[in-house]
SEBALUM-547952 format. One record per residue: y, z, x of N, C-alpha, C, CB in turn. Coordinates in pm, whole numbers, plus 50000, padded with zeros to 5 digits. Glycine has a CB too. Layout:
N
YZXYZXYZXYZX ...
END
This chain:
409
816071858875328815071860375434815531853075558813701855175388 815851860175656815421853075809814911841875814814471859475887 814961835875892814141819975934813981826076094815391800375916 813121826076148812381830976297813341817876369810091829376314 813651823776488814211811176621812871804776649814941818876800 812751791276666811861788776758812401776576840810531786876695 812071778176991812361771777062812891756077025811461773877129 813581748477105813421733177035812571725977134814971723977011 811471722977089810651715277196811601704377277809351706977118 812621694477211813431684377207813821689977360814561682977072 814161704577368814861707277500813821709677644815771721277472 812401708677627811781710777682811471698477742811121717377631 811361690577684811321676777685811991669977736811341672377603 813461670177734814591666677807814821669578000815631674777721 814391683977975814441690378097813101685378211814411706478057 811541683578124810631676978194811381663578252809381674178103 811951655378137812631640278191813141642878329814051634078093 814291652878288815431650778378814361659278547817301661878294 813451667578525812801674178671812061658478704811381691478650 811291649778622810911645778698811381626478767809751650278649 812411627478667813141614978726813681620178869814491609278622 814521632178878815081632178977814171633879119815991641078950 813001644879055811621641179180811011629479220810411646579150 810981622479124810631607279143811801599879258810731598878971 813131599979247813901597679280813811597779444814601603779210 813851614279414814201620479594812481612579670814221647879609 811531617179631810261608679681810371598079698809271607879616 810691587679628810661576479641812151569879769810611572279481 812871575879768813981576479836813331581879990815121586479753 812761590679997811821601580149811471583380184809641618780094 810211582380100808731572180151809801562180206807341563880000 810381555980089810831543180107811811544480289811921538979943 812411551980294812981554980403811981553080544813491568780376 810771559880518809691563680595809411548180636808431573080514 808791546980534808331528880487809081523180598808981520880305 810601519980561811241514380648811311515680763811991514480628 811051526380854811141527780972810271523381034811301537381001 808841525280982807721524181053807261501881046806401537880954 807441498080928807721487480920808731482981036808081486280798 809781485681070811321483581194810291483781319812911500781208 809541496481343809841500981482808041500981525810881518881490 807091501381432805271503281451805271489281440804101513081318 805621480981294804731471381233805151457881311804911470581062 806471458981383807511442181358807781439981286807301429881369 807811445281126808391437281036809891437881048807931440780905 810311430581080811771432181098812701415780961812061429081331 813901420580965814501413480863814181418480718814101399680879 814501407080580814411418380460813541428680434814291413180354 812221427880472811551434480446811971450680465810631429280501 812251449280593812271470580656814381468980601811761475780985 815291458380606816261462680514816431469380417816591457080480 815371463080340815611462980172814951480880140814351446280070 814291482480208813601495680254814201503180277812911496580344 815171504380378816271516880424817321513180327816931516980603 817811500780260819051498880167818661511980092819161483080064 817581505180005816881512979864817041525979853815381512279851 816801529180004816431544480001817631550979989815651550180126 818681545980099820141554780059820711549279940821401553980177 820751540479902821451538879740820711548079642821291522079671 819171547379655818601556979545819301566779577817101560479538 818901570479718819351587679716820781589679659819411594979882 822061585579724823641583079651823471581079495824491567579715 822641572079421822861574479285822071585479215822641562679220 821391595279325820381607679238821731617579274818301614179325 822011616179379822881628479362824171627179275823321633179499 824911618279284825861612279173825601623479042825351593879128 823851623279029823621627678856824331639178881821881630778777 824411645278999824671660878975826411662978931824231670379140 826611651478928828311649778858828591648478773829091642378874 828231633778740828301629178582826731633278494828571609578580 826051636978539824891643778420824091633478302825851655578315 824581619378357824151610178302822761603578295824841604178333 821521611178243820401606678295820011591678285819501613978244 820371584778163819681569678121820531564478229819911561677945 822131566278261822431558978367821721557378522823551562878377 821301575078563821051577178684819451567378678821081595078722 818551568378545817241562178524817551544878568816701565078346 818111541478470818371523578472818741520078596819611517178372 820201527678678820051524678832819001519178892820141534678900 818491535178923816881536978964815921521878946816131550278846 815241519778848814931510578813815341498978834814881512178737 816551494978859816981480478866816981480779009818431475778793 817381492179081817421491179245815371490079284818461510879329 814811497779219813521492079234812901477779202812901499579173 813301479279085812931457879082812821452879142813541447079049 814641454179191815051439079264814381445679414817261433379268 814221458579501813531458379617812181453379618813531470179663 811411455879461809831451679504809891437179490808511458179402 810651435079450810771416479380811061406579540812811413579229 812031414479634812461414979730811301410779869813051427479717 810381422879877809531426979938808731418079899809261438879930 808561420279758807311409679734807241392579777807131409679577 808471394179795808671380779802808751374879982810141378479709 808461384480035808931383580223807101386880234810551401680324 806571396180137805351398280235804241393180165805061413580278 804171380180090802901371980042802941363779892801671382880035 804181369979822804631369979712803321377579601805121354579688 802791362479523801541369779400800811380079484800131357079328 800361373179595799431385979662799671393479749798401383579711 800591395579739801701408779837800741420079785803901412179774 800641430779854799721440279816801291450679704798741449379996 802371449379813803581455179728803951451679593804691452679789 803141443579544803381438979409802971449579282802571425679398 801811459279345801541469979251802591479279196800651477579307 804211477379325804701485079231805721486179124804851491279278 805701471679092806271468778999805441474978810806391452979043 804541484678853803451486978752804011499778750801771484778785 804841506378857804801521978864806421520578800804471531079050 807211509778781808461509078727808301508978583809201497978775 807231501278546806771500678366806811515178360804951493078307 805681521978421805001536978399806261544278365804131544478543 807031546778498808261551378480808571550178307809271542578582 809401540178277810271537578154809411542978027810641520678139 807421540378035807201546477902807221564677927805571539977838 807391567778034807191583378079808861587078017806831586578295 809901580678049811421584577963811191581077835812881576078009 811141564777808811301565077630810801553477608812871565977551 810201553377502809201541077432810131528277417808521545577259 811361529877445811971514377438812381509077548813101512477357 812361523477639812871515577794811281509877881813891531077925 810161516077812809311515677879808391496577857808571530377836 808951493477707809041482577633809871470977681809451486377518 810731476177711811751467277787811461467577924813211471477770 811201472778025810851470278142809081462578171811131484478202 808441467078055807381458078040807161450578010806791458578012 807751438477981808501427477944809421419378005808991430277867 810081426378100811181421178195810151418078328812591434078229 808901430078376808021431178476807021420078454807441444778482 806911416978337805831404678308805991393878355805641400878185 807841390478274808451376978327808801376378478809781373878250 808751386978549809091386078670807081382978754810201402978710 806351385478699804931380978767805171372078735803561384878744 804941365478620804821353178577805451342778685805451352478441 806991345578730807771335678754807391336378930809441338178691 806621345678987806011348279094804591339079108805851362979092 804181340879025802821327878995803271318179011802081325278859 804371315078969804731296878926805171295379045805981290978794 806021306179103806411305479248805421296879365806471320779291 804391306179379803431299279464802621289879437802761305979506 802641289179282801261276679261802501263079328800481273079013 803551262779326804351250879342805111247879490805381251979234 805591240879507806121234179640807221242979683806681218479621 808121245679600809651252879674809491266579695811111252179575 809791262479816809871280779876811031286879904809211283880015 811031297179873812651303179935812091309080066813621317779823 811281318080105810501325580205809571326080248810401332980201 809181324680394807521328280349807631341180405806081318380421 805921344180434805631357580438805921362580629803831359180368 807001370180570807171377380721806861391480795808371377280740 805221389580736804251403780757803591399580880802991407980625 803841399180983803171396181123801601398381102803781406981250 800441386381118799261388981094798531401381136798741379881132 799101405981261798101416181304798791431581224798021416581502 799681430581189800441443881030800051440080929802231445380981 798931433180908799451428780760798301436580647799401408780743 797241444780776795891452680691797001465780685793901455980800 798261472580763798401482380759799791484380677798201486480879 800061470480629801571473680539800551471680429803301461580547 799701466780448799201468680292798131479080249798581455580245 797651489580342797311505880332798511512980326796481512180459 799491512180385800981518680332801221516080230802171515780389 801491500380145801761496780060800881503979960801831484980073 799801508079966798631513879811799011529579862796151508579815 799311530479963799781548679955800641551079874800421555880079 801871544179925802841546779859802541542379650804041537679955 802501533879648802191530879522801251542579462801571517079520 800211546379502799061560279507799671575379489798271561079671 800391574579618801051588579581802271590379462801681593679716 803061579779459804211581379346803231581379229805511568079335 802251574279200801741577179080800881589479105801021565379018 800261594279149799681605479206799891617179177799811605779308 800651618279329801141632179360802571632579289801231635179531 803531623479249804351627879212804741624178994805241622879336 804471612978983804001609778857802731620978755803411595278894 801891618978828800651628778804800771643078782799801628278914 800941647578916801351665178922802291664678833802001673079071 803331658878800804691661778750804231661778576806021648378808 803281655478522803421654378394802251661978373803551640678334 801461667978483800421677078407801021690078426798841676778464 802431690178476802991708178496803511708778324804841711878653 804531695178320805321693478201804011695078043806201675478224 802461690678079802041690777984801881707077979800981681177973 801291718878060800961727978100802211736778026800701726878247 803251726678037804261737978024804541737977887805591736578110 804931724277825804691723777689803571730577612804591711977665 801911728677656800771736177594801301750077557799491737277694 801771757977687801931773577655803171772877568802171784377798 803831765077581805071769877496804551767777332806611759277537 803311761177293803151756577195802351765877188802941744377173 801841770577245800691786277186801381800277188799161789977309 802391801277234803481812677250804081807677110804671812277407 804781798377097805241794776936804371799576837805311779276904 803001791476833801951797876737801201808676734801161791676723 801221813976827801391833476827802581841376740801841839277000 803831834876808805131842076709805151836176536806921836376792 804261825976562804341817676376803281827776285803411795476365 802021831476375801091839876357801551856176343800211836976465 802171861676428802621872776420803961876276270803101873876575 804651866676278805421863276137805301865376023805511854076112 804551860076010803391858275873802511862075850802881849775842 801941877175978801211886575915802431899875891799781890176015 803191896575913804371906575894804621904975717805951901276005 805361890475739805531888975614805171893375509805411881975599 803531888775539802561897175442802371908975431801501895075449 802641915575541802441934475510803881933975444802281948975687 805281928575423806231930275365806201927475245807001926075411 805301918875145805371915075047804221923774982805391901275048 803021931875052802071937175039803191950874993800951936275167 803711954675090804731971075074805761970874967805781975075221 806191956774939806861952074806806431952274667807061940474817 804661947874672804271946374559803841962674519803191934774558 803511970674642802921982774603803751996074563802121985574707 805361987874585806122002474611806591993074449807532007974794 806651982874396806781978474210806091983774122806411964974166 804531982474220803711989074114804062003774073802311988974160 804372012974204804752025374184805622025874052805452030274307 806912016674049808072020074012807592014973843809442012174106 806382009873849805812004073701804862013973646804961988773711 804522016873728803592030973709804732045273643802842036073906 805592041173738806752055173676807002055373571808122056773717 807862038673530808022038773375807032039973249808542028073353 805732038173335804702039373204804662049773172803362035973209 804862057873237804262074373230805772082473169803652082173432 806812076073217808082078073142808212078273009808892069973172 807412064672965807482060072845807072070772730806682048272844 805192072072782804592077972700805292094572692803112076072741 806172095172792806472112872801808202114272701806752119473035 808062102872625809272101072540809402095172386810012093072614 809262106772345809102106672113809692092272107810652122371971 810912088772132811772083272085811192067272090813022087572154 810832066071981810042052372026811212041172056808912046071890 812432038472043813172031972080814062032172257813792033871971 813982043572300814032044472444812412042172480814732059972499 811652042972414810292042072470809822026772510809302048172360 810402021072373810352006372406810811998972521810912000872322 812362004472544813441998172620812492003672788815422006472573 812042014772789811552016372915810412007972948811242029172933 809572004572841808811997672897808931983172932807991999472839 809891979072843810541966572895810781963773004811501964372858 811731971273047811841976173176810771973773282811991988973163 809591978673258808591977273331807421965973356808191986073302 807731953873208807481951373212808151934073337807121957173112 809441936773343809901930373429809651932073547810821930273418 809441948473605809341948873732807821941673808809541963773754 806981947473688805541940473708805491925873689804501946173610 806421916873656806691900973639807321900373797807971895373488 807551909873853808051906673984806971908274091809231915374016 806541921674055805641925674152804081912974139805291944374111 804191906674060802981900974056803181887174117802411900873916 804351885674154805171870974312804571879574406807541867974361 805021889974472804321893774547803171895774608804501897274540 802441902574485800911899074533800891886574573799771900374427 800731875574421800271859774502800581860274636801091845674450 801411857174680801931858074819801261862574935802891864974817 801141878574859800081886475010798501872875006799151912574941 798091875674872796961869474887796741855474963796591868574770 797771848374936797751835174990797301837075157799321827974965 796881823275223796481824675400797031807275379794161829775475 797651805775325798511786875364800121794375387798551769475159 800471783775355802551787775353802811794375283803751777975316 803761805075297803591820075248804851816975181803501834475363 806021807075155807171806175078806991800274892808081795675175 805921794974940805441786974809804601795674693804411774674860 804601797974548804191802174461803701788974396805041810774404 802251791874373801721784174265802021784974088800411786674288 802831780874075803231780073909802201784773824803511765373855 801731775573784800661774873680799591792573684799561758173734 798891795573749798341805473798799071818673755798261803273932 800601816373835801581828973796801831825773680802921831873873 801861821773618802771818373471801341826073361803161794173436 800191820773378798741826773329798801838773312797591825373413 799001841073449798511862273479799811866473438798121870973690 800951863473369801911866473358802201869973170802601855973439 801691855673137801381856473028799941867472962801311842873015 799301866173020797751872473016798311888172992796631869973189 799071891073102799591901873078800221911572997799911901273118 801231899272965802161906272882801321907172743803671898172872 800301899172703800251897272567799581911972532799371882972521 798711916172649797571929172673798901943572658796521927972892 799751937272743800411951472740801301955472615801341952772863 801931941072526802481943472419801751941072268803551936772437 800521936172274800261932672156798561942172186800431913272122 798331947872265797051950872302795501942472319796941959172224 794371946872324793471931872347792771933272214792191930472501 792981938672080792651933371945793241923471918792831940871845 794271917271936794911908771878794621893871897796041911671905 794821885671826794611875771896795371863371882793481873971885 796171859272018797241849072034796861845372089798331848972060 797101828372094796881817472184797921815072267796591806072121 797301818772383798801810772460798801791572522799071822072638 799481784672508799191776772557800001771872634798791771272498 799271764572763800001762272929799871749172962799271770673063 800731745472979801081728173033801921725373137801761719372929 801421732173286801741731773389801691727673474801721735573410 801831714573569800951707273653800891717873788801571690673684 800161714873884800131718674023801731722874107799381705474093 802521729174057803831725874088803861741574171805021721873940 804251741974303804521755874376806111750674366803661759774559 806671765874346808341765974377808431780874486809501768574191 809701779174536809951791274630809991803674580811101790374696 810321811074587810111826374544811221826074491809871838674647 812301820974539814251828174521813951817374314816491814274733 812971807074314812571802574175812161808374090811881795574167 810891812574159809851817274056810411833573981808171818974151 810811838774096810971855974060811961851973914812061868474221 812971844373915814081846873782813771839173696815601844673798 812601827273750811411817973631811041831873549809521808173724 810031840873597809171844773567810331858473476808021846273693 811251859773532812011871473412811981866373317813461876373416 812601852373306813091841673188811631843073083813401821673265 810611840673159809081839473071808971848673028807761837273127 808981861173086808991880673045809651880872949809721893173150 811351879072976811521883572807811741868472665813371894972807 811071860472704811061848872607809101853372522811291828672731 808811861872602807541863372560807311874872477806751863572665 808031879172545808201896572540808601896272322810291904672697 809811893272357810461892872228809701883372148811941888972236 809241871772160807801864972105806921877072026806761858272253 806551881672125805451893272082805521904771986805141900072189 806661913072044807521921671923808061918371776808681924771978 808951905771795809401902371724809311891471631809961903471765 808941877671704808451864371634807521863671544808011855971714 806691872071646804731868471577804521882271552803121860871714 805501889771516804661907171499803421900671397805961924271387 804211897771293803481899171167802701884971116804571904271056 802451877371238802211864471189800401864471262803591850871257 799321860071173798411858171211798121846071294797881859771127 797551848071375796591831671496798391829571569795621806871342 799161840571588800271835271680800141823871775800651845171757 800921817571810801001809171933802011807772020800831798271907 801641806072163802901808772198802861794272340803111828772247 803801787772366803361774472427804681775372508803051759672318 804011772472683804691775372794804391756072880803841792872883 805521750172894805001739772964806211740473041804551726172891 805871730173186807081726473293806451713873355807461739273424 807911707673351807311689173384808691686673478807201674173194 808641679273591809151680073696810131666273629808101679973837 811381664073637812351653873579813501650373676812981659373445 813331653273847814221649073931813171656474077816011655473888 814421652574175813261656774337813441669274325813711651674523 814211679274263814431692774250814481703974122815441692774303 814311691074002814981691473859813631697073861815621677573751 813631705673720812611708273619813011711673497811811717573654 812141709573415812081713273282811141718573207812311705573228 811661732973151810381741473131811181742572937810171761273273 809621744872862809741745472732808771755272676809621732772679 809871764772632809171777672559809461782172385809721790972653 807891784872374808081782972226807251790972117807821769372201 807491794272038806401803571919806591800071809806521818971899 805141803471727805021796571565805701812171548803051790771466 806491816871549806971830771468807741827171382807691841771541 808921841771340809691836771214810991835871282809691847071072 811331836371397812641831571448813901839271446812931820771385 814671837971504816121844571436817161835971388816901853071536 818151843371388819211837971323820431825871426819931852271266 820711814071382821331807871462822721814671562821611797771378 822741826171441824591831871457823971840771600825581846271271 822991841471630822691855371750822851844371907820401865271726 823281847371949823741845572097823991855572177824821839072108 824211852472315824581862472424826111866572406824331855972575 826841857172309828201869072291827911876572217829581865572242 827371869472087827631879771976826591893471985827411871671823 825411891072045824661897772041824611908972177823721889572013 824271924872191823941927372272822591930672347824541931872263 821821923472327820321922972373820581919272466819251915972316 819811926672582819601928272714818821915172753818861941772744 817521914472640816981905872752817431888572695815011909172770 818131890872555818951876872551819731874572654819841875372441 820991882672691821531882872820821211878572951821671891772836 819711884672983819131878873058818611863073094818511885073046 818061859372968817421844972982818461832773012816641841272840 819891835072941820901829472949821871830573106821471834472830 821511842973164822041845573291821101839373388822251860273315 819511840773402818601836873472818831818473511817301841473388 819501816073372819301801873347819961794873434819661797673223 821211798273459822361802673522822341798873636822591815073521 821711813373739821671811273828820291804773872822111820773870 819611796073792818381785573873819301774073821816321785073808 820601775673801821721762673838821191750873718821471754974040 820751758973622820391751873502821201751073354819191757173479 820671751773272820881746673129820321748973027820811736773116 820241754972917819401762672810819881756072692819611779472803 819191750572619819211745472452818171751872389818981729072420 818371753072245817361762072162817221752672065817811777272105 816451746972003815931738871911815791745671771814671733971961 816171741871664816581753271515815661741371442818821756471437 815271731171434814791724871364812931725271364815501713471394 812401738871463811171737571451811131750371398810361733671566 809721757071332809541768671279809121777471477808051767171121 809721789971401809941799271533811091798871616808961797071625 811031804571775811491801971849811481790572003811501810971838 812491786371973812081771472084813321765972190811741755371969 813161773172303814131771472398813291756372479814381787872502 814751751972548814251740572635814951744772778814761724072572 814721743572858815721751772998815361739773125814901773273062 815921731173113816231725973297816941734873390817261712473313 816141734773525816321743273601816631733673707815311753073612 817011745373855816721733874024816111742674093818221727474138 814871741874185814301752974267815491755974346812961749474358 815951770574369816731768174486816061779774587818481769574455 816341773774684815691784474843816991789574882814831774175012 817391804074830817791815774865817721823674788818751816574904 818631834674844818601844674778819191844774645819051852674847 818941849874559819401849274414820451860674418818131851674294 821461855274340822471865574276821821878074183823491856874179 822721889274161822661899474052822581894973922823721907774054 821781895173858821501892973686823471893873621820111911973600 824081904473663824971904773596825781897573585825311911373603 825801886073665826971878173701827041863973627826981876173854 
END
């Protein structure tokens, strides 16, 4: 079976990073530029302050475009970031220090790092702490490196610039930017679960057209059967049929199911399987016990389908042959899980058994052949136990998810 493409979110994700670091970038690179001028040439602020402002802005800008070379985003990010620090740390420190109004944006550098990745965002929130902190201690104490060189009569309007800017990067460009990226992710996640939806009603009309075109082919042999004297081709045909209907009845489960459509419930199939066969070979006068010791165990289909042959003719021949003639038959089906993939299933009847000397060489029975081939390919192991009355196989198996080989092999 196919496995459907579906997008890798991982890449969607990447690409939001990389649109909106570099928008962050070029914006913050515009303002800061802006910033600087008007600070130079409106405010008086002249010296570090409107420097550190026009520095920032052409180094940001030179290390955003850089990315378009080396393609290095955590490098082009960490730049970014460290050239922001040290400018607000800068600024902050020329225009009031703790109560610089520019101090807010050392909050939009945290934001930044948890918007890329939960450890850079950890680490810069932590580095941004110790840097307030050491800004507090700054002013509560005597040594100054600077004071504040915000000319009193600028100092209401670098600090309405100062909350713009801080405002709009988180805003208009932080903001807009992660509700497009959420917008864009949402649809991609309902376009996914449309195609997961559309899938798996397919599936199901495929396993529905599977089970109905078995039944046909079970229906054929019945009617084959009865249209043939020979009670020994009569038998063999229905055998026959009775495998195909051990198949077709994976299928149904399947259609019926509305959870995960790969999984077969064991126990359930193994019932209607048994239930079955006993009706179709021994008729409903009779009366055998079957008994089931199955926990809650679903296996994949590429399992169950050559499980369930193995049960068909271990039952099958049970029925005909073991217990023809034996009253209160019994027939005992268990599977107990013995590794993360291992199982072990044990099948068994109070009948009269055969002979040790019969095997898949010596013998040519089809459906001996079978149980020993099935065994096979579920990458297992078959022992037969001679020391109990009847027949008593033990079979470790491994679920495997694919396609199964040809019986013949």
């Amino acid at each position: 079976m196919q496995h459907m493409k579906i997008p890798n979110k991982d890449t969607y994700r990447l690409q939001d990073k990389i649109d909106l670091i570099l928008k962050v970038n070029y914006n913050s690179s515009f303002f800061a530029a802006i910033f600087g001028l008007v600070c130079f040439f409106f405010l008086d602020i002249k010296g570090p302050i409107a420097f550190t402002f026009l520095g920032y802005a052409i180094i940001n800008l030179m290390n955003t475009l850089l990315y378009q070379q080396h393609k290095k985003l955590v490098l082009t990010y960490n730049l970014t970031s460290i050239l922001s620090m040290i400018g607000a740390i800068i600024i902050t420190l020329y225009s009031g220090g703790i109560q610089s109004p520019f101090i807010f944006v050392l909050a939009i550098i945290v934001f930044a790092g948890y918007v890329t990745t939960k450890v850079f965002g950890q680490l810069y929130l932590i580095v941004n702490l110790a840097v307030l902190t050491l800004l507090f201690l700054y002013d509560m104490g005597d040594f100054r490196i600077s004071e504040n060189t915000v000319p009193l009569e600028s100092r209401s309007w670098f600090a309405y610039l100062s909350t713009v800017f801080a405002v709009y990067l988180l805003g208009g460009v932080f903001g807009k930017n992660l509700l497009r990226a959420h917008h864009r992710l949402y649809k991609s996640r309902n376009e996914i679960q449309e195609r997961i939806e559309e899938k798996e009603t397919l599936l199901k009309e495929v396993h529905h057209r599977v089970k109905n075109n078995l039944q046909t082919v079970s229906s054929l042999l019945s009617l084959q059967s009865r249209a043939i004297d020979d009670s020994k081709i009569s038998s063999i045909i229905k055998s026959s049929q009775n495998r195909v209907v051990s198949m077709a009845m994976v299928h149904e489960m399947l259609y019926k199911r509305d959870d995960y459509l790969s999984k077969i419930e064991l126990e359930p199939y193994v019932q209607e399987l048994c239930d079955y066969l006993v009706r179709s070979v021994k008729g409903s006068g009779y009366d055998v016990k079957v008994n089931l010791d199955i926990k809650n165990y679903k296996l994949s289909i590429d399992t169950v389908i050559p499980l369930g042959l193995i049960i068909n003719e271990t039952i099958t021949n049970a029925l005909k042959y073991g217990i023809a003639e034996v009253r209160d038959g019994e027939i005992h089906v268990s599977v107990d899980k013995i590794g993360e993939n291992r199982y072990k299933m044990y099948l068994g009847d109070n009948g009269i058994g055969y002979s040790e000397e019969i095997n898949p060489k010596t013998s040519n029975s089809l459906g001996l052949k079978l149980i020993y081939n099935l065994t096979r390919q579920l990458r297992g192991s078959i022992t037969r136990d001679y020391s109990k009355k009847g027949t008593h196989y033990t079979i470790e198996f491994e679920e495997v998810i694919e396609q199964f080989n040809s019986v013949d092999q």
